[in-house]
Structure formats: C-alpha cells, structure tokens
C-alpha positions, 0 to 999 in steps of 0.5 A, a space after each residue: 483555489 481552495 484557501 484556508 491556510 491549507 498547504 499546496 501539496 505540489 509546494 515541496 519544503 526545503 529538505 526534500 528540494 535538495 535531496 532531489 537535487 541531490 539524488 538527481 545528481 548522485 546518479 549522474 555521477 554513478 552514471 559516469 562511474 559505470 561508462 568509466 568501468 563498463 563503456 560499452 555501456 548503454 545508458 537508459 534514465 536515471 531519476 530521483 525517486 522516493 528515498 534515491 535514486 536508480 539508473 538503467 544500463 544494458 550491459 553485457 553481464 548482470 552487475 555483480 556486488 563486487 562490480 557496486 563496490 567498484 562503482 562506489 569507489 569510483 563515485 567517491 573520487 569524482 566527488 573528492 575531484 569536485 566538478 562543477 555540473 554545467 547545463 548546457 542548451 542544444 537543439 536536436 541534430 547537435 543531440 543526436 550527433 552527442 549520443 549517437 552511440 547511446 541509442 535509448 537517449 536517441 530513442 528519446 530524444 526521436 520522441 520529442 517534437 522537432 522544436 524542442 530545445 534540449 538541456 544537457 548536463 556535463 561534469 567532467 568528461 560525463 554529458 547526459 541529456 537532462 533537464 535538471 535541476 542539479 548541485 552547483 558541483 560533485 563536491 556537493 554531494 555529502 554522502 552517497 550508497 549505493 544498494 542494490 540491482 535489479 532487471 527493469 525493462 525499458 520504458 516498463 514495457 515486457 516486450 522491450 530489452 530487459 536492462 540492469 537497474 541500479 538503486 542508490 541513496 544520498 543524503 544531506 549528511 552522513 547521519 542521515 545516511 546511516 538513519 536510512 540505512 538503518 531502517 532499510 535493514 529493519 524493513 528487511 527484517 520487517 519484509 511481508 514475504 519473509 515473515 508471510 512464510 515465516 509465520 504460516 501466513 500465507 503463500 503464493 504457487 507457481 502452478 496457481 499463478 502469480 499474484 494470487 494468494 493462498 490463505 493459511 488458517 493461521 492467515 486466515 484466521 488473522 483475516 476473519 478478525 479484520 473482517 468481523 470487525 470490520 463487518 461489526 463497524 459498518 453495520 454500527 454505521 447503518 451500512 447494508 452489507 451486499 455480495 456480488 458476483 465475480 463475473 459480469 456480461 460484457 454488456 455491464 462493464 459497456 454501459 459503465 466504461 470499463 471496456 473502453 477505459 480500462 480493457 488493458 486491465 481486465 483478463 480475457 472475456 469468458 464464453 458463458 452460452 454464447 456471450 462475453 462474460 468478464 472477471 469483474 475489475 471493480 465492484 461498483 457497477 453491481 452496487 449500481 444494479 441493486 439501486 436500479 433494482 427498484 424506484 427510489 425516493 428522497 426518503 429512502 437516502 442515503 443508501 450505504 452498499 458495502 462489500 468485501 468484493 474480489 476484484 481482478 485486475 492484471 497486473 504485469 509480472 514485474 510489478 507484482 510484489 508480495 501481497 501489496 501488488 497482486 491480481 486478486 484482491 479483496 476490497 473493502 468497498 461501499 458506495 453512498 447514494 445520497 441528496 446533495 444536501 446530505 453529501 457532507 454528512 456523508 463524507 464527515 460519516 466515512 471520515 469517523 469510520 475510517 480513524 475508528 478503524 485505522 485507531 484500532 489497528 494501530 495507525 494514528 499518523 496520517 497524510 490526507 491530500 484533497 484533489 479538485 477538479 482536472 481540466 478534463 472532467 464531466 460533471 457540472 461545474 457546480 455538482 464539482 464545486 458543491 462536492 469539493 466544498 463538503 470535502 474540504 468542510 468534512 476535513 475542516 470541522 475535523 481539524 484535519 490537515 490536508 494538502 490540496 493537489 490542484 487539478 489531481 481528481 479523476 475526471 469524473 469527481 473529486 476525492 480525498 486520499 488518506 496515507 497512514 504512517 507505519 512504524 518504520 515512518 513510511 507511507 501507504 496509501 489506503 483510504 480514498 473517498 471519491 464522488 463520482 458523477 460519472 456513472 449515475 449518468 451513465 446508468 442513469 440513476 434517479 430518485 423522486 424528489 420532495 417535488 415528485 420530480 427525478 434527480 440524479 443522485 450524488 454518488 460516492 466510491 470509499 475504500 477505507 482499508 483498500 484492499 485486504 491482501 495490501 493492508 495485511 502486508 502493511 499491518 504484518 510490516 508495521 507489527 513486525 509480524 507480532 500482532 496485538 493479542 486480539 489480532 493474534 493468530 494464536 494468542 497463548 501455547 501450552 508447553 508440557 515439559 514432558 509427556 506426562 503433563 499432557 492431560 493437565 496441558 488439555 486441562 489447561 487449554 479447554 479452560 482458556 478455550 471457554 473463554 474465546 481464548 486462541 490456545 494451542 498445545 505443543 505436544 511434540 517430543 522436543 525439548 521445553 526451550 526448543 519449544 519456547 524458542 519456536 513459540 517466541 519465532 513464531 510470535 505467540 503472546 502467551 507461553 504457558 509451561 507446565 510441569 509437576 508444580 504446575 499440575 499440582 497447584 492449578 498453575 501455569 508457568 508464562 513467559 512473553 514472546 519478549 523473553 519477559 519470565 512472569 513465573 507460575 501463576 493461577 489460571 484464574 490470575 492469566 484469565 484475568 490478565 488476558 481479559 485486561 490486555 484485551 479490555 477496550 481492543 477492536 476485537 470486543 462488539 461496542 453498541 450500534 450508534 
C-alpha cells in the first residue's frame, strides 16, 4: 500500500455517497411508475451511473415523450407519499417464486450460485432484487428528472432483445438540479457531431462504414496543426519518429498475445499468398520489431519510437459515438526502452511532455490515478515494486496529486492515467503511461549490459493525447467549436460589400497570406451581414469588411466572431495584432532542449 497522504481512489467523499444513494433509488421509484402505468412491463437493471441513473423495460411500443411526463408525475407522488425503502433477505426458490413473471431478474437470479442470499428492496407495493444501498425513504428524494430514452440490448449483447432504456437524474437539491440541467443544454450546444457537420469538419458514410472517419480540409487542416506540433514537441524531447504498416502476419500478433487475448477486438484475417495477415489493433508489436532489428547496448537507452500509428479495432455499433467511440483511429503513440535505473527519468520526461502538451491546447485541470500490481500479473515482483515506485516518484517530485487504484494495473504492469478537465467540468480520459513486462518476454527483448551480459529491458506504452479522432471531439466540445487563432481552420475572411472590391480583397489576402495567416475571401453575391453572419457561424476569428474607404485608405474594417466592431484599421495595425495574439501559442517552433 502506497502511502504518502495520497487519496485512495476507491474512498468516494460524502457527496458522491449520497448521490448514489440517491440515484439508485430514484430508478426504483421510476421503476415502480412505469409497471404503475406499463404492467405488463418487463423489468431488466436499473443502476446509478455517472451524473443518474437508467433502467431498462421490454415494453410493447417505444416510450414516448408524453409517456416520461407521466412517469415523471407518477414519481412525484410516490416521493410526496414517502415510503419507507426496506431490505429484505431471501434465498433463491422464494426469488424465483417473486419474479416469476419478470424473466430478466429469473435470468439473473439463475446465474447466481445456488448459496447465495439474495436482498430485496420493497417501497410500497414495488420489490425489485438489489443489493443496495438506498435512502431511508422516497420522501428522501429532493429532486428528480428524468431525460431521455434510448434502445439498449440486454446484457450488452447484439444478439440479445433490444429493451428501452430510460436515463434520469437526481440531485441533493434543486439548485443542483438545475446547475446540471444547465450545463446538459450547453453540452447539446457544445455536441461534437453537431458542430463536426456544422463547421465542414468532418463526416461519417453509410457506404464507407460506421465508425470510421472522412476528414474535411477544414478538419484536416485542424488536425496537421495538432500533429506538426505534435511532431515538433517529441523531436524537442529526443524522440524518433517511426511509421508501420497497417497490416501484420498472424504469426506477430501470435507471439505478442494479441490473438488469444484479444481476437474478439480484431476484424477478419486477410489471405496475403496463402497467409493470415490482420489489421493491426495496437502498434506496439512494430515498435518492437525495430528494437529487434539490430543488437542493442546499455549505451544506445533509452530508445523513445513515436508513431502517429492507425489502429483498428471493432467496436459494436451501439457503442460507436461520434468521434469518441470509432473503429479507425489514430494514436499517438511511443514506447521507451530503457535500463531500469533510467526508468524514473523516463516517466518524469513523459510527465513534462504531456502538461506541455495538454497546456497548449487549453487543459490545466487534471485527475491523475496511479494503478499497482493486480492479483493476477507477470512479472517479477521487484520489477513491479521498482516500477510502481518511479511512478509515484515521478508524480511526487512534480507535486502532482494522485489517487491510488489499488490492484488497478493490468496484468502485465502498472500505469498512471491522466483525465483532463473540459470547459463544461467533465471528465476524459486521454494520458496513460503504462510499463509493460510482458511483451519484452514474449519477444525476448535484451540489451548487453555494462558487464557484457544481456538484460531484459524495461518496456514503457504512452499515449499522451490517445487517440487524434477522440481528442479533437473533446478539443471541438471543450471550444464550443471556436478555436484558439492558431488552432483555426480559418483564421480571418475578406468580405467585399460589393464586387467591385474584389481586387482589393485579393490584395488584402495575398498580404495576410505572406505571413502564414489562414485567410480566405467570400466573393459570393450576397449580402455584407449575411456574409458576417455566416463567418460568425462559422466560427472564424477574424472578419475583414472591405468597401470604397477601405480600398482607399489601406485598411480593413474587422469585427470578431463575438460580435465585437474593432472599426477600420491599417493592414499593417491587423498584422501586428495578429502576430500578438499568436505570440508565445503552440503553434510557433520553440528551440530543441
């Protein structure tokens, strides 16, 4: 047990406690209302989640929004009554005789082992099988919504009944009821699918597939700017940036484990001369190979292989969402050779380059959780306990808080994950640092050490912003789509009130173009306040309005994207402005370290 007055990550503080309690049994009670209104209802789970709760029905019809407003009202009275929640132990034969006409909860309960007590929970005439734990009463229960439904098959399974999925919240107060409500209704506003189509980011076909993505230039452009600076920071940080193959023989992803851990995740092998070739789930077996390629010494670590790889893995279609849940993506991804006694100089070296990174797009808010050794796991326990120390030592010297998920790493090493904090307050997961002493046996890496023996050398996973496709949703969420200037797609647009200003608009542009500003011009036959209109949609920083006065005295007219009138200025004055606004961004080259 690691113990530097760190917080256990499994300790959940007193608010949350409750709004779980509280959660758990608001979606008994909305439970209760549907079999009240629906009884042939069939009842499936109904657990506290992240923000509420939901709880699966199979009904004869799809819920409606009328149907949530009658739920809602009969919530409301059960809560006025205020019955009391009382638990209730029984064994199995008195469980299945209780829900003899529920066959998801007999499903259930048939999956338990025969010895196992059962708790139930009842409130007025209502009993469902739980273990709790719940309010002392529906009186207890401040404030409640419910929100939305959605199809959701049983169990997560495809091939199982799709039932209808109610979410709802609850809160310890109306205040904080409505504080959520409020931010769900900027998080619509904020959604990365509305806005990805909105802006001509990025769009996703039918007949190319599901969870794959077409980038637009406009969404291209955003992403070559996240990757040459990107590219930029590793080779700052004494990084080599490698390329590998999309595909892989059978026989690689053998040796790395990958077909017997993790098949379920990889699409159909290809027939390549006779052979089984895969699409490549992960990158590091080629990272791998390069080491392999040639006899390594003591003197040549660490070695730091950084790829912007593709990856493919299958994902079911309920799951995929957007650009945060897809089936090709790209990760930013490097693996560290190193000795042990420069393991913690390592990850003390990912740690700076990830809050460099993470600064310059914006995120200063993280949640960081340390995961030790499960019970399950390879490795020697030293290797384990030397790697967990530089780890935490890392986070330490940084005076990082950090919560420790006892027993939380994977089985073939412990790992530090980083969640950052968005403008709306939510969580996602991005960073993880991972050692792995797994694979460097299984491909049985070495090195020559300073005795001329061979060592097997310590091996570490990172991804810092996870993948490109997930992080851009997230960037595009967290701007609301409107970009920092040197994130921009389009950093300032001409509008020409009439056509006759188009000469000097060209003028204008090839002046703001020679300084590696991103300008275009809106030459079409529309109105000048359309035209705004449609820049300020579109996000773009910069509005540039040219008429008569403006051609005759070198100027622009500039207006914001919010709505702020700066008036006419010189074109000289805007470069200077512009230049200032993106003095010191991440988008200007800084010196090698």
């Amino acid at each position: 047990m690691l113990d530097h007055g760190i917080v256990d990550a499994g300790r959940v503080d007193a608010v949350e406690e409750l709004r779980q309690r509280l959660r758990h049994s608001a979606a008994h009670v909305m439970a209760d209302a549907v079999l009240q209104l629906f009884p042939e209802a069939k009842m499936g789970i109904g657990p506290p989640i992240q923000d509420g709760f939901y709880y699966d029905f199979e009904v004869s019809r799809p819920f409606t929004p009328e149907d949530l407003e009658r739920i809602q009202a009969l919530m409301e009275e059960t809560i006025s009554a205020g019955h009391p929640f009382q638990r209730e132990e029984i064994g199995r034969e008195d469980a299945f005789k209780l829900f003899g006409g529920q066959p998801y909860k007999l499903e259930i309960i048939n999956d338990l082992p025969d010895e196992t007590t059962l708790s139930i929970y009842r409130h007025s005439g209502f009993v469902d099988l739980c273990q709790g734990p719940h309010l002392d009463g529906t009186g207890d229960i401040p404030a409640v919504k419910l929100l939305s439904v959605a199809g959701a098959y049983w169990r997560g399974d495809e091939h199982r009944p799709m039932l209808q999925r109610i979410y709802g919240t609850a809160f310890e107060s109306q205040e904080a009821l409505d504080e959520h409500l409020a931010r769900l209704e900027e998080a619509e506003k904020r959604d990365h699918r509305t806005l990805g189509r909105q802006l001509d980011l990025y769009t996703i076909h039918d007949e190319i597939g599901p969870g794959l993505i077409v980038w637009h230039p406009k969404g291209g452009r955003v992403r070559t700017i996240i990757e040459d600076y990107w590219r930029d920071l590793h080779y700052r940080h004494h990084y080599d940036i490698v390329y590998s193959p999309h595909i892989g023989r059978a026989q690689l992803w053998q040796t790395s484990g990958h077909l017997d851990f993790y098949r379920e995740s990889m699409y159909a092998p290809l027939d390549v001369d006779g052979q089984e070739y895969f699409l490549k789930p992960m990158n590091c077996p080629f990272h791998i190979m390069i080491y392999k390629s040639a006899l390594r010494s003591y003197r040549e670590l660490p070695l730091r292989f950084a790829e912007l790889g593709t990856v493919y893995r299958y994902e079911r279609s309920g799951v995929l969402h957007g650009l945060m849940r897809v089936r090709g993506f790209t990760q930013d991804d490097a693996h560290i050779f190193c000795t042990p006694d420069q393991v913690e100089t390592e990850i003390g070296g990912v740690l700076d380059m990830t809050f460099e990174l993470l600064k310059a797009f914006g995120f200063s808010e993280y949640s960081i959780f340390l995961s030790t050794r499960p019970e399950k796991a390879v490795g020697e326990t030293e290797m384990w306990d030397h790697a967990t120390r530089s780890l935490e030592s890392a986070l330490l010297q940084r005076g990082l808080p950090f919560k420790v998920d006892e027993g939380g790493g994977a089985f073939y090493g412990p790992k530090i994950d980083i969640k950052i904090t968005d403008a709306l307050g939510r969580e996602w997961q991005c960073t993880t640092v991972q050692f792995d002493f797994n694979l460097p046996e299984r491909f049985d890496l070495t090195y020559q050490d300073a005795e001329g023996g061979r060592t097997r050398p310590y091996m570490v996973h990172r991804v810092i912003l996870g993948s490109m496709e997930r992080f851009f949703g997230v960037l595009l969420e967290h701007y609301a789509g409107a970009f920092p200037l040197w994130l921009a797609p389009v950093q300032a647009i001409i509008i020409p009130i009439a056509d006759r200003h188009l000469e000097y608009a060209e003028k204008v542009r090839a002046q703001l173009a020679a300084h590696n500003i991103r300008v275009e011009i809106d030459s079409r036959s529309e109105r000048m306040n359309l035209k705004i209109r449609n820049a300020q949609q579109q996000k773009v920083p910069y509005m540039l309005v040219v008429g008569d006065r403006e051609a005759e005295a070198g100027a622009v007219a500039v207006r914001l994207r919010d709505e702020t009138d700066l008036g006419a200025m010189p074109v000289a004055e805007l470069l200077e402005r512009i230049a200032g606004e993106l003095k010191g961004s991440a988008g200007q080259p800084k010196a090698a370290e």
